[in-house]
LUMMARDREN-534279 format. One line per field, with one value per residue (C-alpha): chain; y, x, z. Coordinates in nm, 4 decimals. Each point is the difference from the previous one (the first is absolute). Example, Ala and Ser with C-alpha at 12.3 -4.5 7.8 and 13.67 -1.06 7.14 Angstrom:
kevex	(A	A) $
py	(-0.4500	0.3440) $
px	(1.2300	0.1370) $
pz	(0.7800	-0.0660) $
END
This chain:
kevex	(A	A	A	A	A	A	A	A	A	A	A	A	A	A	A	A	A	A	A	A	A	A	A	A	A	A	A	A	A	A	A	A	A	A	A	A	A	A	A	A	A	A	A	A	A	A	A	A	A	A	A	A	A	A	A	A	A	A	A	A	A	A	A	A	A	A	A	A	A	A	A	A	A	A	A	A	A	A	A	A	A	A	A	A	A	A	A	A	A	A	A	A	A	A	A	A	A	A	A	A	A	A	A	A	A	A	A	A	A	A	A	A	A	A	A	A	A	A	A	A	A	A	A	A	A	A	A	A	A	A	A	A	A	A	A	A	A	A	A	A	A	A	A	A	A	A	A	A	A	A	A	A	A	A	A	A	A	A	A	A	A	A	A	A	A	A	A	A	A	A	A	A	A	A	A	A	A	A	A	A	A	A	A	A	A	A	A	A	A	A	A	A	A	A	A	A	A	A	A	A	A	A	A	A	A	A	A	A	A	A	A	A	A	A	A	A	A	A	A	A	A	A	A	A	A	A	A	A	A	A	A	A	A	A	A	A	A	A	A	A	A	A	A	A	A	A	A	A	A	A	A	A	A	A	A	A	A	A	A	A	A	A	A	A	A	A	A	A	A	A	A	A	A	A	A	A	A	A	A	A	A	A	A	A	A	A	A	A	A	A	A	A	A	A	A	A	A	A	A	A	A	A	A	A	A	A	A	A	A	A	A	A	A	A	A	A	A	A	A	A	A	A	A	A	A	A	A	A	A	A	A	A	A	A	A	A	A	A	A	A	A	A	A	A	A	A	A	A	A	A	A	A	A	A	A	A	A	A	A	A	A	A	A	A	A	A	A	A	A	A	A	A	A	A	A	A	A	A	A	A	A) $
py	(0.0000	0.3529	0.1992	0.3372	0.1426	0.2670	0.0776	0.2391	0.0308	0.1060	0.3708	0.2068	-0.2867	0.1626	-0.3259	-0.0484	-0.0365	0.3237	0.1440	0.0080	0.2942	0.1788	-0.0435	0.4357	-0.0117	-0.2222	0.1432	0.3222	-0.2021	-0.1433	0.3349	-0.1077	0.2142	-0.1759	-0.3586	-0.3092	-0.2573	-0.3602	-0.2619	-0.3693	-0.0627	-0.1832	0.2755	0.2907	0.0093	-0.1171	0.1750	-0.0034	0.1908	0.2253	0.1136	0.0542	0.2264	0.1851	0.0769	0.1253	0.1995	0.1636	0.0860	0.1991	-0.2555	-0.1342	-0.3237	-0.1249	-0.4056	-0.2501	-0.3136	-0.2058	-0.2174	-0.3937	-0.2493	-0.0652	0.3309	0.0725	0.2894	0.0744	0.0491	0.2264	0.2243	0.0202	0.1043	0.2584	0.1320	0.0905	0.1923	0.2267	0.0692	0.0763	0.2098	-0.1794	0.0530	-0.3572	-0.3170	-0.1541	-0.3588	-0.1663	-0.3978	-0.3200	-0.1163	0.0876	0.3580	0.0959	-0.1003	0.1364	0.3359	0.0142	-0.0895	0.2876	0.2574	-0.1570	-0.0159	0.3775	0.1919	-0.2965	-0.0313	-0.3380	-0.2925	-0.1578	-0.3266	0.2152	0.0207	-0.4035	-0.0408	-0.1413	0.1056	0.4139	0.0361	0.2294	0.2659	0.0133	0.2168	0.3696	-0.0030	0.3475	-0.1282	-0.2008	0.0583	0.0169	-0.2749	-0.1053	-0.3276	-0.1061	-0.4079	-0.1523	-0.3190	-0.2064	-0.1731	0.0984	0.3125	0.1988	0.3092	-0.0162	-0.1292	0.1616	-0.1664	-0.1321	-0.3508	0.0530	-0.2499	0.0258	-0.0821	-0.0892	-0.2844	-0.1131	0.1351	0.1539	0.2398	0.2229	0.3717	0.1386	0.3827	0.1001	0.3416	-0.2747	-0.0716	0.2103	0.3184	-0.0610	-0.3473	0.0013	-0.3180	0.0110	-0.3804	0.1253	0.0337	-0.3872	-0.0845	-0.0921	-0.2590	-0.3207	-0.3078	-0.1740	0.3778	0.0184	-0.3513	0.0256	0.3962	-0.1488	-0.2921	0.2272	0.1987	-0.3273	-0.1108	0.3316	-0.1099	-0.3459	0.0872	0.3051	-0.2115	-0.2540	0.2097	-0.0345	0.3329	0.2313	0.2167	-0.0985	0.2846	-0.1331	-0.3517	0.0941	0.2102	-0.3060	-0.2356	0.2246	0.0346	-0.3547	-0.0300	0.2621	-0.1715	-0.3263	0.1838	0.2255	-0.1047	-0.2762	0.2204	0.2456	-0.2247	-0.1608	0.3865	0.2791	0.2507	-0.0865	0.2803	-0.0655	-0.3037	0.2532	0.1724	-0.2221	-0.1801	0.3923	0.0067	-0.3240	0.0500	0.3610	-0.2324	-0.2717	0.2290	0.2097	-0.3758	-0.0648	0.2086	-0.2851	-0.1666	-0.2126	-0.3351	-0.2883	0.0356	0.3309	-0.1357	-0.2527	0.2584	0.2749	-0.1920	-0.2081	0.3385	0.0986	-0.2575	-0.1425	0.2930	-0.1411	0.1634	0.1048	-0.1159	-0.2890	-0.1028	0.0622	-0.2007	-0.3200	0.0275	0.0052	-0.3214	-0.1314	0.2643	-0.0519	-0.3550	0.0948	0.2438	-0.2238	-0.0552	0.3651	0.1295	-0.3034	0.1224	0.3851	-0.1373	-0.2259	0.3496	0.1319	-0.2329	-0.0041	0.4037	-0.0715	-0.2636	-0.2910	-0.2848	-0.2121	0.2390	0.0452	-0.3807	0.1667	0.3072	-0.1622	-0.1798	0.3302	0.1999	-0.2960	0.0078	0.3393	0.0363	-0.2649	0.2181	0.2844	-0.2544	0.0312	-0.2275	-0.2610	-0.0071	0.2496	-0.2008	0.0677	0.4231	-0.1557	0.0030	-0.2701	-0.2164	0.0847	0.3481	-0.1440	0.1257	0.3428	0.0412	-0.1274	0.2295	0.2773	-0.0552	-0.0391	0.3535	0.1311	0.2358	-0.2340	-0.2656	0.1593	-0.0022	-0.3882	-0.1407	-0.3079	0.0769	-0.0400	-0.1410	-0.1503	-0.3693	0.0616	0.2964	-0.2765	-0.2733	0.3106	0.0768	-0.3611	-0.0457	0.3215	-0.1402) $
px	(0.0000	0.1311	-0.0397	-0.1036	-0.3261	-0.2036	-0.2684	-0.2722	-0.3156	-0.3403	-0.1593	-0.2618	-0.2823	-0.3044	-0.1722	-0.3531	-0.3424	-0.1789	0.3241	-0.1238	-0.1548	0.3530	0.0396	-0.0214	0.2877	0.2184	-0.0798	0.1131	0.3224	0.1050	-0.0492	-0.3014	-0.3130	-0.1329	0.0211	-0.1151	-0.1542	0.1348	-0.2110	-0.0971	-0.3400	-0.1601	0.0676	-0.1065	-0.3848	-0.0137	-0.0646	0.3667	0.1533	-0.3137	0.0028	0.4331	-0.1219	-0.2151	0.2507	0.2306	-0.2660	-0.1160	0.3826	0.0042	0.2127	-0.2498	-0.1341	0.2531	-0.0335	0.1765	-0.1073	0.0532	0.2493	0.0134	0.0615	0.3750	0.0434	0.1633	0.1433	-0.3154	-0.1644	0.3245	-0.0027	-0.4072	0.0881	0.2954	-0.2824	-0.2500	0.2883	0.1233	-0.3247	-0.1109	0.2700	0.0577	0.2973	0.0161	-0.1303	-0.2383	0.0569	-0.2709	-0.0700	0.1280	0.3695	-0.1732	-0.1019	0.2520	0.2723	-0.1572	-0.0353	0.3469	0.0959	-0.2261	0.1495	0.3780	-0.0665	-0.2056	0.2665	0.2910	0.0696	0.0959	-0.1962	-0.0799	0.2092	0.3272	-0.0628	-0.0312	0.2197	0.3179	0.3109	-0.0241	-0.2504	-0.2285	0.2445	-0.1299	-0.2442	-0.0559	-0.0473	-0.1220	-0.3077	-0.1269	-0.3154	-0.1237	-0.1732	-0.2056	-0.0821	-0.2973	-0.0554	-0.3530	0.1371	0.2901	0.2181	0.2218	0.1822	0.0443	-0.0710	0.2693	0.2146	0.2744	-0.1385	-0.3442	-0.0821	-0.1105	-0.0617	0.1532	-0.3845	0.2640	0.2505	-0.2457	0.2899	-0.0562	0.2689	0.0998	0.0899	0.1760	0.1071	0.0400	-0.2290	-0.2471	-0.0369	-0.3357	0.0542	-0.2448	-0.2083	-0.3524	-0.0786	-0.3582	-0.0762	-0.3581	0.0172	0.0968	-0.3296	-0.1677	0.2298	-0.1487	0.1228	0.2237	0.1415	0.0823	0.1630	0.1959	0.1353	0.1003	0.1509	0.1781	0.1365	0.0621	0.2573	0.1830	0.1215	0.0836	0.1753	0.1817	0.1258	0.0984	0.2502	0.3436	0.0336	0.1499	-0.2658	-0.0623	-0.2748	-0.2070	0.0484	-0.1367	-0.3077	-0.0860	0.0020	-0.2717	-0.1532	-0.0562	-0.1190	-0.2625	-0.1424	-0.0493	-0.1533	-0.1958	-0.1181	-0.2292	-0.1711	-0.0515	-0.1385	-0.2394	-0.1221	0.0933	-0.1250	0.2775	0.1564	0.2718	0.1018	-0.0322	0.2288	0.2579	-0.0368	0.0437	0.3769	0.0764	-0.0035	0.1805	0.2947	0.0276	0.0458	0.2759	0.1007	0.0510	0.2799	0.2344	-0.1385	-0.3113	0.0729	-0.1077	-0.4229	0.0047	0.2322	-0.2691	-0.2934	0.0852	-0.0366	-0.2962	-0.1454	0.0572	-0.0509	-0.3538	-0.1016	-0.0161	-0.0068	0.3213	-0.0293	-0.1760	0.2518	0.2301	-0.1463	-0.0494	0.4244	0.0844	-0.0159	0.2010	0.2748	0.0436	0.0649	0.2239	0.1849	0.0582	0.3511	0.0667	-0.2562	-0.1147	0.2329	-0.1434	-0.3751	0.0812	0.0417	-0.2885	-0.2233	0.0861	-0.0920	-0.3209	-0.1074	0.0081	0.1217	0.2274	0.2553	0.0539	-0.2482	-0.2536	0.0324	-0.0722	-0.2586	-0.1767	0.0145	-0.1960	-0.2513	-0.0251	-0.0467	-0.2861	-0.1581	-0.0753	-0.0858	0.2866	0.0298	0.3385	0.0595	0.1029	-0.2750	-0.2643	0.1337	-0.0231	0.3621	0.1108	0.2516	0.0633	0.1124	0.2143	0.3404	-0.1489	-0.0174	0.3396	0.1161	-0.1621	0.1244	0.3351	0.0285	-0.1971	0.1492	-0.1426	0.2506	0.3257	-0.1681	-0.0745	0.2113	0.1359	0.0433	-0.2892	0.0949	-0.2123	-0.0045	-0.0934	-0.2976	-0.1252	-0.0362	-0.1371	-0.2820	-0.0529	-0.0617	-0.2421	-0.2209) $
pz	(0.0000	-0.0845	0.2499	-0.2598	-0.1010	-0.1385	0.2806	-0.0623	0.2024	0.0153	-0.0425	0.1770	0.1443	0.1369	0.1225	0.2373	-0.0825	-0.1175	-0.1233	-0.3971	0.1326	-0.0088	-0.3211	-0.1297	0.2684	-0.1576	-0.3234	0.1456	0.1275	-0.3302	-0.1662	-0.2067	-0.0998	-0.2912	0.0871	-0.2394	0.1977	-0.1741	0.1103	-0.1575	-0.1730	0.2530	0.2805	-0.2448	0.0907	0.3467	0.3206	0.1514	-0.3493	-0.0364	0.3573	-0.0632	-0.2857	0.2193	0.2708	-0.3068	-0.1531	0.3413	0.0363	-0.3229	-0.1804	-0.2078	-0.0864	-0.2904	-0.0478	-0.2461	0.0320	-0.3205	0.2284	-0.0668	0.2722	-0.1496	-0.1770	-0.2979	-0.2231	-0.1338	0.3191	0.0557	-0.3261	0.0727	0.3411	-0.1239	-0.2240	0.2369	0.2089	-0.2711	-0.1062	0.3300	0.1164	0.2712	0.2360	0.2252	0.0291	0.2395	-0.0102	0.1477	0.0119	0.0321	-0.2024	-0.3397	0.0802	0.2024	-0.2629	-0.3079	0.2344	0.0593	-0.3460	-0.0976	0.2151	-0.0988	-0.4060	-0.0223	-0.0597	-0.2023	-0.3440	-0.0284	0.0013	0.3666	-0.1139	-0.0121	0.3881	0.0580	0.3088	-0.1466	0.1164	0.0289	-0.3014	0.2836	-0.1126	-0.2564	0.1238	0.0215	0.3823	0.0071	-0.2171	0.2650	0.1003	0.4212	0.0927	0.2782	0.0323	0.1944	0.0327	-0.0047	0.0387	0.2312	-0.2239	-0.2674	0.2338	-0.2797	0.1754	0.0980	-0.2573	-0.2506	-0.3095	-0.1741	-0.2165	-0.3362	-0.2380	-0.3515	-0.1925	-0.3078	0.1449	0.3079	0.2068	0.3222	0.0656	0.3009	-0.0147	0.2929	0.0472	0.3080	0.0179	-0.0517	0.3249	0.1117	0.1946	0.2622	0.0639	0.1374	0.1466	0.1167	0.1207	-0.0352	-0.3711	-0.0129	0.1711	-0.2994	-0.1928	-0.1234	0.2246	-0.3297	-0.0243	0.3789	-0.0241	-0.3295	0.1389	0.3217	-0.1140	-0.2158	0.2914	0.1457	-0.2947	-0.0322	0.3549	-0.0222	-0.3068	0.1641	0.2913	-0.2512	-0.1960	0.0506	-0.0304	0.3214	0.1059	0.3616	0.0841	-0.3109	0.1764	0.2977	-0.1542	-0.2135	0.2954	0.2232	-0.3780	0.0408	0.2837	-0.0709	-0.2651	0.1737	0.3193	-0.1703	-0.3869	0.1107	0.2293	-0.3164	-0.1830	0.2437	0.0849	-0.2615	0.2640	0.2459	-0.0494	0.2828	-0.2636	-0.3180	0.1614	0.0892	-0.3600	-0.1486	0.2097	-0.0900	-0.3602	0.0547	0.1857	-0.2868	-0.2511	0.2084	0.0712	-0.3637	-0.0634	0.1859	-0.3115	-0.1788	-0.1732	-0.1403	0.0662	-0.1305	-0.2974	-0.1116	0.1380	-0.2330	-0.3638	0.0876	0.1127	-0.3199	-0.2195	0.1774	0.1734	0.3538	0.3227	0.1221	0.3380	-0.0590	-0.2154	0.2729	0.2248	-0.2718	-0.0490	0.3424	0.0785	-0.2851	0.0578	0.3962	-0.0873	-0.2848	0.2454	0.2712	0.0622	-0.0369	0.2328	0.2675	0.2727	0.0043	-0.0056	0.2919	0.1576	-0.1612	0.0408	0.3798	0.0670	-0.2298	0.2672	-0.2958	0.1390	-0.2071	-0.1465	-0.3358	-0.1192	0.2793	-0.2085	-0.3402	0.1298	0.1475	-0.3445	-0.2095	0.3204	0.0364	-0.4256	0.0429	0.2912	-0.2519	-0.3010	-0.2072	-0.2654	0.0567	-0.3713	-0.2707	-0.2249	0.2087	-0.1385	-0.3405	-0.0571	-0.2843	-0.0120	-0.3739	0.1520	0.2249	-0.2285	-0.0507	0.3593	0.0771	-0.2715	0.1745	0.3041	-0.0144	-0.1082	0.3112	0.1591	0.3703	-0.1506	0.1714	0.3765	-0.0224	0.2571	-0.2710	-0.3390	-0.2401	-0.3578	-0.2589	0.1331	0.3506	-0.1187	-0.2148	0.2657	0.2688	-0.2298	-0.0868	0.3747	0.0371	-0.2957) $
END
């Protein structure tokens, strides 16, 4: 292990139930008057986005929305979205949702004011330097959901609609200026979303505390990430109006994304393309992998999740561990099987393909290579 790294951590976080109602003063914070409100399609028309609108519109900022967002968005959601801005006049981004509006906001703000095309940013190497960093958009992001983290995250997932690709686009001034988490504004999530966010949460931390990477304060935020998740997501889903859970759950996916920058690896790897290629659930996906991939990981991580496993009160160590993830997965009905997601076996080498250029490849704490990606997603089918 190298003891060197490149540590950056969260921004502003103004988190409790009722806080949405703060919103004109982060505005105000993040030097934004004419904010566009990005939001997904199934969020645009109901009550928790229309009564957002109203708090802007009371405060004089208007009532701006953009909501043509898909649940894996792409560039044409993005040059859509880039649209509306301009032609709006629009000076900031409200990024409001779960992964798939809160990423398209961002990319909003990020591509508004580039001349290059968003795949010149992919992070590779430096490429982010690409960009004209004084172009970038403010952006509050405000998280109807407790999953993906990427409120408070330096980069969005946007799949190329052309190759099936999903790609990642990091820049740091894409990390939001101020966060409003508001557990109340989670409140309403279907039970499969509640399960498939959290379990998403859930795998940013095992797979954080799994990286060989050095990082140890993202180690230690992804193992009380953990435990989070498994005190607190059942109870979520039995009652969506506990909001002492919501809570919780909305923290927990804050720390696994902070927890990610120690690293992300092989679930994520195979996550990513069948995202892409099948449209699936992120999480969900997630969750379906994770089995396969602890088992896969084994000899490289047993010893730490015999820790683990011992401050999470699972008896067993690291095989108590495995055997807690499938149980907890069946708890909240998630399939065991990538089938049962309608992934193929004919796409089997597409995926593989995919995958070994993920950028979640290099955190995986053995190697990935074509061989042993080909038996992991022969084992998730």
């Amino acid at each position: 292990m190298s003891l060197i790294g490149n540590w950056s951590y969260p921004t502003a976080i103004k988190f409790g139930a009722g806080r949405i109602k703060e919103l004109a003063e982060a505005c105000a914070q993040a030097g934004i008057s004419k904010p566009l409100l990005v939001t997904d399609k199934g969020l645009a028309s109901l009550p928790v986005t229309q009564s957002t609108l109203d708090i802007m519109e009371a405060a004089g900022l208007g009532r701006a929305m953009f909501s043509e967002v898909d649940p894996n968005p792409n560039e044409k959601n993005l040059e859509a979205g880039v649209e509306a801005y301009k032609a709006g006049g629009h000076d900031g981004v409200i990024a409001f949702g779960g992964g798939s509006g809160l990423d398209l906001g961002k990319m909003v703000a990020f591509m508004a004011g580039q001349t290059r095309p968003i795949w010149d940013f992919e992070d590779i190497g430096d490429w982010w330097t690409r960009a004209d960093a004084d172009a970038i958009a403010p952006i509050i992001a405000v998280p109807t959901t407790a999953g993906t983290g990427s409120e408070v995250g330096r980069a969005s997932v946007i799949t190329d609609s052309v190759t099936h690709q999903k790609k990642i686009i990091f820049h740091p001034k894409v990390l939001p200026s101020v966060v409003i988490c508001d557990p109340e504004l989670t409140v309403g999530m279907p039970k499969f979303i509640t399960a498939g966010t959290g379990l998403d949460a859930f795998a940013h931390c095992v797979e954080a505390f799994s990286s060989p990477h050095y990082h140890p304060m993202s180690q230690g935020i992804a193992l009380e990430g953990m435990r989070l998740v498994k005190e607190y997501l059942p109870r979520a889903y039995a009652d969506g109006s506990d909001l002492e859970a919501r809570a919780h759950m909305m923290s927990a996916a804050a720390m696994g994304a902070t927890a990610f920058q120690k690293g992300l690896g092989a679930i994520h790897a195979m996550s990513h393309p069948i995202g892409a290629h099948f449209n699936t659930h992120h999480g969900t996906t997630n969750a379906v992998c994770m089995p396969a991939v602890l088992a896969f990981n084994a000899s490289a991580i047993s010893d730490r999740f015999d820790m683990a496993a011992a401050y999470l009160g699972i008896a067993g160590g690291f095989e108590g561990f495995q055997s807690f993830v499938q149980g907890f997965n069946d708890s909240f009905e998630i399939p065991r099987k990538l089938s049962d997601l309608g992934v193929t076996e004919d796409a089997i080498p597409a995926l593989v393909k995919d995958a070994l250029i993920d950028p979640s490849c290099g955190g995986n704490p053995i190697e990935l290579t074509e061989a042993n990606l080909t038996a992991l997603f022969q084992e998730a089918l």
